[in-house]
N, C-alpha and C positions, 0 to 999 in steps of 0.2 A: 728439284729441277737442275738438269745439267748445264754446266756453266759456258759459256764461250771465251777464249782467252784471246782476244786481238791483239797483236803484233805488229805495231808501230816503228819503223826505224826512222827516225828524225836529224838530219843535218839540214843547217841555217834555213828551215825550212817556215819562216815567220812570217811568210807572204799565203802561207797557205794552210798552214797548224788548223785557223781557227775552225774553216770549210770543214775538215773533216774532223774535227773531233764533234763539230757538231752535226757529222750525218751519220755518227755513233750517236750520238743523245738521242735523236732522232729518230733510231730503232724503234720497229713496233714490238717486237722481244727484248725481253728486259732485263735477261739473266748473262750478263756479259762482262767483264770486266777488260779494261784497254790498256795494256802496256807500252807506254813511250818511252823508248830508249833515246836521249838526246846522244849525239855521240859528239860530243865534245862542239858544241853549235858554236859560231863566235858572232852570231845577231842576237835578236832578242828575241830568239825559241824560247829559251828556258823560261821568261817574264809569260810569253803566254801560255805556255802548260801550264806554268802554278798556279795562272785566273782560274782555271779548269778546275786542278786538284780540289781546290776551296767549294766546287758549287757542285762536284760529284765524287762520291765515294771510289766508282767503281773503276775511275780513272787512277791509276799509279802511275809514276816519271821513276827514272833512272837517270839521272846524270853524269854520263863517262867525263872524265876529265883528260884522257887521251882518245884522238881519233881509234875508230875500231873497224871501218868500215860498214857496209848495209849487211853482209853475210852474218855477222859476226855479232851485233848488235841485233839482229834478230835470234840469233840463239842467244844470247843474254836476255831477252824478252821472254825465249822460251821455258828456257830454268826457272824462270821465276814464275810462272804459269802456276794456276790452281785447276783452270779448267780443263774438262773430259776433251773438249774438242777445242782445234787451234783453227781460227782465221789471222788474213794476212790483207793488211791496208798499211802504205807510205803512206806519207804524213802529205805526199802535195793529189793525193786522191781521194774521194767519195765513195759511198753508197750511196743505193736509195734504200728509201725507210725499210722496205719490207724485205731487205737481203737477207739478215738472219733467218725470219722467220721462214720466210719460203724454202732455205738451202736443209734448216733442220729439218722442219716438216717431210721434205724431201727424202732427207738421207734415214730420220725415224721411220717411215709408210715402206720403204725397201732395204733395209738394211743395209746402207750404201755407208762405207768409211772415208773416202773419198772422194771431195762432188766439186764442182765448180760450175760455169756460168758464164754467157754472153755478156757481153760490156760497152760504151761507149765511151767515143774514143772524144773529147771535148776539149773546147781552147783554154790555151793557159790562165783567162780570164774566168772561163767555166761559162762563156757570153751563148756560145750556139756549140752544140754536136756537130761533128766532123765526120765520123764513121759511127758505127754500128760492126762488133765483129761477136757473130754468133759462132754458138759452137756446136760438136755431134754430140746426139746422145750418152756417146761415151768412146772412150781413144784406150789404147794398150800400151804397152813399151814400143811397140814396132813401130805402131802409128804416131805415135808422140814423137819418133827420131826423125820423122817425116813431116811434123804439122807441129810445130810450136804452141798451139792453140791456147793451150793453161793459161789465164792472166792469173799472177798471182795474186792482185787484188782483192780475186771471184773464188782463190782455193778455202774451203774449209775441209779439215781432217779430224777424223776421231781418233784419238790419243788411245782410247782400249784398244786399238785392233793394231795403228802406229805406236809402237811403245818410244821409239829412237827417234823424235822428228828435229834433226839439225841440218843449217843449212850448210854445204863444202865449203870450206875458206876457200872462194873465187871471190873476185873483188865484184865480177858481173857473172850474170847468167848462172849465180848459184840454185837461183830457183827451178832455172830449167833444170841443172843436176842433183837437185832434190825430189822433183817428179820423176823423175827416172830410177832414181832407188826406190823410190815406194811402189813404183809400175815394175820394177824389174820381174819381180817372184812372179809373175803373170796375172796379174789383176789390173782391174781395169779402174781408172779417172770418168765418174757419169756425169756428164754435161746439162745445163737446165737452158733450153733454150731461152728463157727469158732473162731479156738485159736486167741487171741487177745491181749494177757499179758504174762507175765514170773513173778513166782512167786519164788523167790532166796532161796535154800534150805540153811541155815545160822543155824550152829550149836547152837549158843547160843539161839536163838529164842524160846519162850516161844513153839508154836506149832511144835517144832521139839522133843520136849518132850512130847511121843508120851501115857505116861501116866497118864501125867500132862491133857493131853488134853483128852484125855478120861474120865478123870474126871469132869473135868469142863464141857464136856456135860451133866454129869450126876446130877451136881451141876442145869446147865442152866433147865432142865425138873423138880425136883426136888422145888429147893427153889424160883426159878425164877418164872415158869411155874404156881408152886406148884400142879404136877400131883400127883397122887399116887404114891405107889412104886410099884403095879401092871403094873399103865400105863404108866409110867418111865420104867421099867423094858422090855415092849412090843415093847415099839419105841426106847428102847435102844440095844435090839437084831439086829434088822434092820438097826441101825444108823453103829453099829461096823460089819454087815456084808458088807453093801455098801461101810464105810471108807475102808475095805481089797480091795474088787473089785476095789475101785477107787487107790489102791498105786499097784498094781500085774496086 
């Protein structure tokens, strides 16, 4: 059975560890193993990963002793990877039970390397859902520079067909410039309209700074990209009308 290797990036994240390692336990598929990288926490993360480590195998910690940022402690998670295929859960987000299993099934019935999934969007307490953001059947590189839509929470990839899956040293929005090199070569991201995650609306968080992150797309097209400021400018019209559509 092919493995799943989840990708944890963890800072002072001890208000919310426990939620999601226990909506991994929780999986109705069982062949997974969970990478937490703490990157240098200064709460008490580290105390509760290691409750974890003790009552499941298939959880392993990483403890940075200098900061590394989220980019970058995710590719430390990923080196260290056994499994065929890589999913992506922060430590202050959830699944629901049957995410695995639905995303694999999915991508084994079609041969699909690349899938993700609708999501809800829930209070920092996880008390009530806020939104619901569904997504298409499936997006390209063109349309992806246009529709943000990927939650990275919802990506999982097959590592046979991704051999190179790291994320750009950006401090933010590395994951947007991660789907875009794997959409580059003209393939497509297939979408499961059904919600499948819970993504925690948490105040402090870099993309709850909702101008912070608009720029950082405009940085990712830009310096990343290095489009024009024309063709910056074209797909960034589009990227902040579908971000509204997708929060109203």
């Amino acid at each position: 059975m092919d493995i799943v290797s989840i990708i944890t990036p963890s800072y002072n994240s001890e208000k919310y560890l426990k939620d999601c390692i226990v909506s991994v336990l929780n999986q109705t598929l069982s062949c997974w193993e969970m990478l937490i990288v703490d990157d240098a926490s200064s709460d008490n993360s580290r105390k509760v990963i290691e409750s974890y480590l003790k009552k499941d195998k298939r959880i392993k910690a990483f403890f940075l002793e200098k900061n590394i940022g989220p980019a970058m402690a995710r590719n430390y998670a990923i080196n260290k990877a056994s499994g065929r295929y890589i999913a992506f859960l922060d430590s202050d987000d959830l699944w629901l039970p049957h995410k695995l299993k639905v995303q694999l099934d999915f991508m084994k019935l079609n041969n699909y390397s690349f899938v993700f999934s609708s999501y809800q969007v829930v209070s920092e307490n996880n008390s009530n859902v806020i939104n619901e953001i569904f997504v298409p059947n499936k997006i390209s590189y063109k349309q992806y520079l246009k529709n943000t839509i990927i939650g990275c929470l919802t990506v999982v990839i097959d590592k046979k067909i991704f051999k190179d899956v790291q994320m750009p040293d950006l401090r933010s929005s590395h994951d947007m410039a991660l789907w875009l090199d794997l959409l580059r070569e003209g393939g497509f991201a297939f979408g499961i309209k059904q919600p499948l995650a819970q993504y925690r609306l948490v105040k402090s968080s870099n993309t709850n700074n909702k101008f912070k992150a608009i720029y950082d797309v405009w940085r990712v097209y830009r310096s990343y990209e290095g489009f024009s400021f024309f063709y910056s400018l074209y797909n960034f019209v589009f990227y902040l009308f579908n971000a509204i559509n997708k929060r109203y």
